[in-house]
C-alpha angles and dihedrals in degrees: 000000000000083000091060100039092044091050097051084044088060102041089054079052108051090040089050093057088044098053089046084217084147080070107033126037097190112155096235092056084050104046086050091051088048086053089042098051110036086066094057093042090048088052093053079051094060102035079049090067107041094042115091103217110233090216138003090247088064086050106050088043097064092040094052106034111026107023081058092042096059095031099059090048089058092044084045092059090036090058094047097044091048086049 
């Protein structure tokens, strides 16, 4: 699970500096990280429910600390683009 999350963290990350949207919010650069990133949070989605946690601290960790992280990347880019 944390090499998962940790690889679709990166990924947000690196196309985010690539795209320089940190810069520019144009609407163009967000719509495209909306695009980016709601693949890659539908795909935690799905690993999420297939994968048997080995603890509840596992559990709580991804629940309270990536699941946010990603999410609020992807409502970030929702809230500038509907501006």
């Amino acid at each position: 699970m944390k090499q998962l999350s940790d690889i679709i963290i990166t990924k947000i990350n690196t196309e985010i500096e690539s795209s320089c949207i940190e810069i520019d919010l144009s609407s163009d650069k967000v719509l495209h990280m909306i695009n980016f990133i709601r693949p890659l949070f539908e795909e935690l989605r799905e690993y999420i429910h297939q994968y048997k946690f080995p603890n509840n601290e596992d559990e709580i960790y991804l629940f309270k600390n990536i699941k946010p992280l990603i999410l609020s990347k992807l409502i970030y880019c929702n809230d500038i683009y509907t501006l």
